[in-house]
N, C-alpha and C positions, 0 to 999 in steps of 0.2 A: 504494500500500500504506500500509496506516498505521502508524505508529510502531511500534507493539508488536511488530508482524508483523516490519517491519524487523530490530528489537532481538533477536530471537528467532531470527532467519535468522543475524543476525551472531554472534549466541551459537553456535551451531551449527557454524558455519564456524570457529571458532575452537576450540573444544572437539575437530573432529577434527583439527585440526593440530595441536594436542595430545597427544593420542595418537597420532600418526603419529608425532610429536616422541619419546615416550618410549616408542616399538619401534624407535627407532632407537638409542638412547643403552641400550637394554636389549642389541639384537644388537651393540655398539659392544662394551659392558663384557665380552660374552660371549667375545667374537673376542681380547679383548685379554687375557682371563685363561687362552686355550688357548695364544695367543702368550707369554706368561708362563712355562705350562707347558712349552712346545716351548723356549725358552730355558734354563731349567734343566736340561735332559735334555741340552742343547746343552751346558752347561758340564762335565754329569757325565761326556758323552763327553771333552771335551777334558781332562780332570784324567785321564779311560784312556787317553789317544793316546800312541801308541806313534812314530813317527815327525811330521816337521816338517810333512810334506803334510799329516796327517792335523791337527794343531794348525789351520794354516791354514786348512783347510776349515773347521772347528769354528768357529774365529773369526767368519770372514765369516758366517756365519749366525749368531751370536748379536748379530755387529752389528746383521745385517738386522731381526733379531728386537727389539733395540733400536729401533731407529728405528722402527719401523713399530709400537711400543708407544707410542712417544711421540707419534706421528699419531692413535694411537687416543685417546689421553688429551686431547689437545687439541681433537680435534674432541665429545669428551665435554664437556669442560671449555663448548666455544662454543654448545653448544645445549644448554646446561644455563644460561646466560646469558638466552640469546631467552627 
């Protein structure tokens, strides 16, 4: 093959990893701004809980919701590097 042909392949091949790249960091940002939302909802029930069970439950999911915000944010963060 000749150069150009090469050059033009690799363009290509690079272009859709690119875009494969940002519907990734797009469905990323989406997932982590409903986790965002289910987190707040999280705390508004815990500010209504009426008993200590009910506190507890509430917690442990907004930690969850926590943490897995911050996976989201990081893996945004890492392929927004590349």
């Amino acid at each position: 093959m000749k150069t150009k042909k090469l050059v033009k392949r690799l363009q290509e091949l690079l272009d859709s990893e690119q875009r494969t790249q940002n519907r990734q960091i797009e469905a990323l940002e989406k997932v982590v701004e409903k986790l965002e939302r289910k987190e707040q909802h999280f705390r508004e029930k815990l500010s209504l809980a009426e008993s200590e069970e009910q506190r507890l439950k509430f917690g442990g999911k907004i930690a969850i919701c926590q943490a897995q915000r911050e996976k989201g944010i990081a893996a945004i963060k890492e392929l927004r590097e590349d």
